[in-house]
Legacy VTK file of the C-alpha trace (Angstrom):
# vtk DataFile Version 3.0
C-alpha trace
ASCII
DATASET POLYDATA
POINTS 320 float
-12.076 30.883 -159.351
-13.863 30.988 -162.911
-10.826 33.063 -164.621
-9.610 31.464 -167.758
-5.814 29.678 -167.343
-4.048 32.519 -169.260
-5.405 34.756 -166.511
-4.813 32.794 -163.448
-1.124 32.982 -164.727
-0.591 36.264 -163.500
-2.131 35.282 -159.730
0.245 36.757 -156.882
-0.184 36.252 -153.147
-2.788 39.045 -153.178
-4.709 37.743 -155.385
-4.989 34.342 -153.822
-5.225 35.744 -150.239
-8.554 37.770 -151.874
-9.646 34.394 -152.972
-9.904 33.226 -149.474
-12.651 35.641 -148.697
-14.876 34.855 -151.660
-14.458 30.727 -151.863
-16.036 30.514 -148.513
-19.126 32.806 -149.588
-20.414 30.421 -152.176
-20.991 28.333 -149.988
-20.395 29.083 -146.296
-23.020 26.041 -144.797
-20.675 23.701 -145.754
-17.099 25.517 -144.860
-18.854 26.536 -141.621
-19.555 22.848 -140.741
-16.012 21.352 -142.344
-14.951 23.928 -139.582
-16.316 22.739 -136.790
-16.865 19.109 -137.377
-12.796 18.817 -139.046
-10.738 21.726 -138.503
-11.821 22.855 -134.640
-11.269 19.421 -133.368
-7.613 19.033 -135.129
-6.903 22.958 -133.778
-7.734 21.991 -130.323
-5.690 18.892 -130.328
-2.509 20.761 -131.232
-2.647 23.380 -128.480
-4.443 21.299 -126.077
-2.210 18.266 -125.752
0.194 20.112 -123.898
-2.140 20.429 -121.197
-2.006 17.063 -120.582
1.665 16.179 -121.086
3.563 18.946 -119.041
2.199 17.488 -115.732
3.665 14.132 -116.113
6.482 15.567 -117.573
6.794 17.563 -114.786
6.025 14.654 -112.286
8.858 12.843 -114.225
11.248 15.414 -114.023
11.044 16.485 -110.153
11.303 12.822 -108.681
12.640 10.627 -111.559
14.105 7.839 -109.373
11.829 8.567 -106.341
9.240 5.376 -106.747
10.305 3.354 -110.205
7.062 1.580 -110.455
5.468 5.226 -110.685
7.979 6.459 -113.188
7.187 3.547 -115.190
3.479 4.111 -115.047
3.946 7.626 -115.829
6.367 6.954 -118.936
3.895 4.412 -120.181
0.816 6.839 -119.584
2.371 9.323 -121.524
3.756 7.704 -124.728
0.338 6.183 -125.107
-0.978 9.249 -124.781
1.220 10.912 -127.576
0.609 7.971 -129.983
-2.731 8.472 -129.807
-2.430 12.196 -130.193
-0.605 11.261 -133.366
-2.845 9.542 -134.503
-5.950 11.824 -134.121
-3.898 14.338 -135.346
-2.485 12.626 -138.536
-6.306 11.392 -139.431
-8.060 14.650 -138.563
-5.387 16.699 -140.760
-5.981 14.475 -143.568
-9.643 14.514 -143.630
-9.361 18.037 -143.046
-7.681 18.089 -145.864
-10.025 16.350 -147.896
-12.882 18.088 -146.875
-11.581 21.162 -147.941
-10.030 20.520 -151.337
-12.842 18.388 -152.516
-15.125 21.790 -151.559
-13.164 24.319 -153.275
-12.610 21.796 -156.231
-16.844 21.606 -156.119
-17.101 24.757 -156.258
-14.444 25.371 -158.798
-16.251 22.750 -161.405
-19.934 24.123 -160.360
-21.313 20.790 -158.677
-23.431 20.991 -155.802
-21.938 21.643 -152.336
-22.776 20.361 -149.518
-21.134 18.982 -146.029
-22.936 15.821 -146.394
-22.082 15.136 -150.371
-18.241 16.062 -148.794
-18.361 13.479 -145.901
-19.831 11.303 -148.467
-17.145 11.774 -150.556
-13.827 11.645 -147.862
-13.713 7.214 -147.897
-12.343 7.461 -151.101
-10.729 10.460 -150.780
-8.679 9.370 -147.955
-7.028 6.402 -149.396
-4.872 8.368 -151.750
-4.062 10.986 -148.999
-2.983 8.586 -147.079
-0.478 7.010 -148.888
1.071 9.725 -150.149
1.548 11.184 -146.626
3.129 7.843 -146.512
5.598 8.645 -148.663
6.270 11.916 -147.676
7.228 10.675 -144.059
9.249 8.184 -145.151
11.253 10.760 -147.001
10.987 13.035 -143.731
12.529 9.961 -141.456
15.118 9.283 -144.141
15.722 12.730 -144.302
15.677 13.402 -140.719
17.733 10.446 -139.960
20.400 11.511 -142.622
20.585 15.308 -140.992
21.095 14.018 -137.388
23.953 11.486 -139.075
25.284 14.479 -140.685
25.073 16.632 -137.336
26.913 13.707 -135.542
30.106 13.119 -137.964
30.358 17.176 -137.979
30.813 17.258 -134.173
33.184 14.555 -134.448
35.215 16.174 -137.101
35.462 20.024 -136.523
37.349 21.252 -133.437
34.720 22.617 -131.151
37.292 24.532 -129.218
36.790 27.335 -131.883
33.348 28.541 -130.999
33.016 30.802 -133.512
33.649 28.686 -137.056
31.720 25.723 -134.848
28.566 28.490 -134.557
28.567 29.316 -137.588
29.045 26.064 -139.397
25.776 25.176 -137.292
24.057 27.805 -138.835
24.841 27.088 -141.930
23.390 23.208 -141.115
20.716 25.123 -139.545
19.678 26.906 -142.319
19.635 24.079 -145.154
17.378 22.371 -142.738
15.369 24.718 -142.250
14.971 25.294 -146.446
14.706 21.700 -146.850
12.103 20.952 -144.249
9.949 24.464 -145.558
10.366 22.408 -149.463
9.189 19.253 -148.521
6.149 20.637 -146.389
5.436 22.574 -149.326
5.861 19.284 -151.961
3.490 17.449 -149.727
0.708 20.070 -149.554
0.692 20.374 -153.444
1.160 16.345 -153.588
-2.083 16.085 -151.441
-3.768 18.374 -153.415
-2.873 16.628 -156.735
-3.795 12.923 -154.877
-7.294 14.468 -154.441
-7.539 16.202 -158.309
-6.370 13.380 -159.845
-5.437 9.719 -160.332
-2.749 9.580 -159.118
-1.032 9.286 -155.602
2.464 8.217 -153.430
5.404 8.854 -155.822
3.205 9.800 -158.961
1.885 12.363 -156.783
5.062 13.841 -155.398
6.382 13.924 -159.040
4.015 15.639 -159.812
3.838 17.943 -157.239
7.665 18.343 -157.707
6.895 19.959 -161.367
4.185 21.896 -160.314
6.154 24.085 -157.958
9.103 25.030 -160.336
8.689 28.425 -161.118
6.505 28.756 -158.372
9.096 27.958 -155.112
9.615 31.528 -154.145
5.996 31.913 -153.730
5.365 28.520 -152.453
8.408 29.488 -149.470
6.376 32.434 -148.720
3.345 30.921 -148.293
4.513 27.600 -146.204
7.115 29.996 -144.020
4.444 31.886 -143.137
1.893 29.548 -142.063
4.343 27.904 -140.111
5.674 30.974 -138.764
1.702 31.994 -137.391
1.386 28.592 -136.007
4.664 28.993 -134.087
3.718 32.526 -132.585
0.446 30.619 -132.036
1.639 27.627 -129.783
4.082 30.333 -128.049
2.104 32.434 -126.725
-0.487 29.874 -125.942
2.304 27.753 -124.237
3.849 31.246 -122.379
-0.187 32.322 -121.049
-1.900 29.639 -120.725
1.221 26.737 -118.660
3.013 29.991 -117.704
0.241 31.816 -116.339
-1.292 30.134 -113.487
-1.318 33.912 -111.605
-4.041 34.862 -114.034
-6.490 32.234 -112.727
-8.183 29.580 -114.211
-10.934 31.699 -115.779
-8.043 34.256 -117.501
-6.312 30.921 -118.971
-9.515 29.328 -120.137
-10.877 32.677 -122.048
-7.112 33.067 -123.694
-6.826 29.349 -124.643
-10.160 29.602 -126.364
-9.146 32.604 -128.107
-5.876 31.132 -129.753
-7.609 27.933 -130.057
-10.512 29.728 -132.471
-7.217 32.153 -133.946
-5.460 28.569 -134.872
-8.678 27.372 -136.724
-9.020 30.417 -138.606
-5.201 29.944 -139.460
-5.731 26.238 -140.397
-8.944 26.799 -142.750
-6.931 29.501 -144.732
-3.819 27.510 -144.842
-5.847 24.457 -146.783
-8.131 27.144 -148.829
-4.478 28.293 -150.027
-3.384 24.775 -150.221
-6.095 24.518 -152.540
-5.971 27.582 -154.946
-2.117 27.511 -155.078
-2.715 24.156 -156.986
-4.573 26.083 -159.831
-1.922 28.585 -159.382
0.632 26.316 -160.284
-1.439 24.058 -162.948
-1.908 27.850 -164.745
1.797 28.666 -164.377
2.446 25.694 -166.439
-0.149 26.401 -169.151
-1.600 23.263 -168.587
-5.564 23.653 -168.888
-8.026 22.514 -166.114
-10.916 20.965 -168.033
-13.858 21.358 -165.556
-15.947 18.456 -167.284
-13.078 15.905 -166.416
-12.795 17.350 -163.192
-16.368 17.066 -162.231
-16.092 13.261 -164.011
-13.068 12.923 -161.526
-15.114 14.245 -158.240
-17.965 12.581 -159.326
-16.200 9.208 -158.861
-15.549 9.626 -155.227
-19.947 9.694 -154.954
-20.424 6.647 -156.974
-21.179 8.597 -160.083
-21.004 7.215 -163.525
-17.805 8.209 -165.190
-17.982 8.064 -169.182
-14.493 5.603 -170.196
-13.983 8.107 -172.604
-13.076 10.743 -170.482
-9.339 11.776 -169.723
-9.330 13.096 -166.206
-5.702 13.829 -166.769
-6.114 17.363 -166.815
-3.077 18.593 -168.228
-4.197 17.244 -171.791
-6.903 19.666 -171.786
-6.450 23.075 -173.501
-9.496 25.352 -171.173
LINES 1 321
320 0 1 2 3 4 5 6 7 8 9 10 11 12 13 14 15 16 17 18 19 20 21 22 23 24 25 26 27 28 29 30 31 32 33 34 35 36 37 38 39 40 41 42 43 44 45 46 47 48 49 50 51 52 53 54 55 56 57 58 59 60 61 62 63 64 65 66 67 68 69 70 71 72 73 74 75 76 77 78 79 80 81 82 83 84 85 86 87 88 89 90 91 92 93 94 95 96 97 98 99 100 101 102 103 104 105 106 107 108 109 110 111 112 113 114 115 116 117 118 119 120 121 122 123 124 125 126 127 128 129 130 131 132 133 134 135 136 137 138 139 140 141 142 143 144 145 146 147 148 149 150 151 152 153 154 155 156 157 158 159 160 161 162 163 164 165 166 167 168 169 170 171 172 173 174 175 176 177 178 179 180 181 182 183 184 185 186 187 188 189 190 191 192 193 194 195 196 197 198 199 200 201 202 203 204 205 206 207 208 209 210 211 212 213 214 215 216 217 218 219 220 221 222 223 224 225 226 227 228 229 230 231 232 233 234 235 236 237 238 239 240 241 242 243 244 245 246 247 248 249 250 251 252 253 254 255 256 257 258 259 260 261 262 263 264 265 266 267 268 269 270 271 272 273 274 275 276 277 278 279 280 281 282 283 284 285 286 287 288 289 290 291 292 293 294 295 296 297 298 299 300 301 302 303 304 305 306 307 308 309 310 311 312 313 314 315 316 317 318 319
């Protein structure tokens, strides 16, 4: 993490995926405890939830009409049950999030590390998270809304009697959702990264997010297909063992749910630690200095430190 900008040009996936082994070295109290106080509990809630929804949804789909004041209960006991799972999972990914950038940015500017300064730290932190994963899902629904608008007027409009140009015109649609959706999950991990690093957040942040990854897309692709890939394998074969395995016993399905449960935690602590370098990555590709000083000012500000007026914590005015 202490290479000079004109080095940290030439970075490649290799290179960053080494850096995942040495950033949690330096300090591996803290990354241990981020772990299990942040990043198990968020893990857990994503394969776990299921647990609790397939029953009613199963209740709900073999007698539907049976007893209506039932199927009302039911309907009611699971949507509040998914809008709190939102919820938890929404707040626990950003102060994952947080947690882990403001560690490796720490460590990055030499300031002491710790999981209390971190928690310490995550109030302030979380306010400019938060509103630019505001944004960002407001351009997901608009998105999202425009796609299924799209989807609708193309059904109405091509002859579906031809199976074949109606297949592969929905691949086509298929696949230019599929690059959108991996470029905008990409644009909001940098833009969360930049709304902890610097003053800015929302739109400033996705702007500047949005220059940061040219010349970087390919690898930023790479990086966010892949994690999303892992975490779909993940929830498969946790969904196909653990729902679709009642033959194994109870015992078999707890020990294999725990197993993917500590493989999606591992998965989710090196997808933020990338998250994290990939920013430098980028700021390098640009030849735009990271001044460590006005970093550490910048950090600092989250504890309550002093922060000298003079200093620019816009980073890409400093020449390392």
């Amino acid at each position: 993490m202490d290479l000079a900008p004109e080095e940290l040009q030439f970075l490649s996936i290799p290179y960053i995926l080494s850096e995942l082994i040495s950033i949690p070295q330096r300090s591996p109290k803290a990354f241990n405890l981020i772990t299990v106080g942040l990043i198990f509990p968020l893990s857990f809630a994503i394969l776990a939830h299921s647990l609790f929804t397939h029953p009613i949804l199963n209740q709900l789909e073999s007698h539907p009409l049976a007893d209506p004041a039932q199927t009302h209960h039911e309907w009611r006991l699971l949507l509040t049950f998914q809008f709190f799972y939102l919820i938890f999972l929404f707040a626990f990914s950003l102060l994952s999030t947080a947690a882990v950038v403001f560690t490796v940015a720490s460590l990055y500017t030499s300031k002491p590390v710790s999981f209390s300064l971190t928690i310490s730290a995550i109030p302030k932190v979380f306010k400019p998270l938060f509103i630019t994963f505001a944004w960002i899902a407001l351009l997901m629904f608009v998105y999202d809304a425009l796609l299924i608008a799209f989807l609708f007027m193309f059904f109405i409009a091509v002859d579906t009697q031809n199976i074949v140009l109606s297949f592969l015109a929905f691949m086509v649609i298929l696949v230019l959702f599929l690059g959108v959706q991996v470029f905008i999950t990409a644009l909001w991990h940098l833009a969360s990264v930049v709304s902890v690093l610097e003053p800015i957040y929302g739109l400033a942040a996705m702007k500047k997010s949005y220059e940061l990854l040219k010349g970087r897309i390919n690898m930023a692709f790479i990086l966010v297909l892949g994690y999303l890939a892992i975490c779909g394998v993940i929830e498969g074969i946790f969904g196909s063992l653990v729902h679709g395995g009642e033959s194994y016993g109870v015992f078999w399905r707890t020990v294999v749910g725990g197993f993917f449960v500590g493989v999606l935690v591992i998965v989710n602590l090196v997808g933020l630690l990338v998250q994290s370098v990939f920013y430098y990555v980028c700021k390098s590709y640009h030849h735009q200095g990271i001044d460590k000083s006005a970093l550490q000012d910048h950090l600092g500000g989250y504890l309550g430190e002093y922060m000298p007026l003079g200093s620019s914590i816009q980073m890409e005015n400093f020449d390392a």
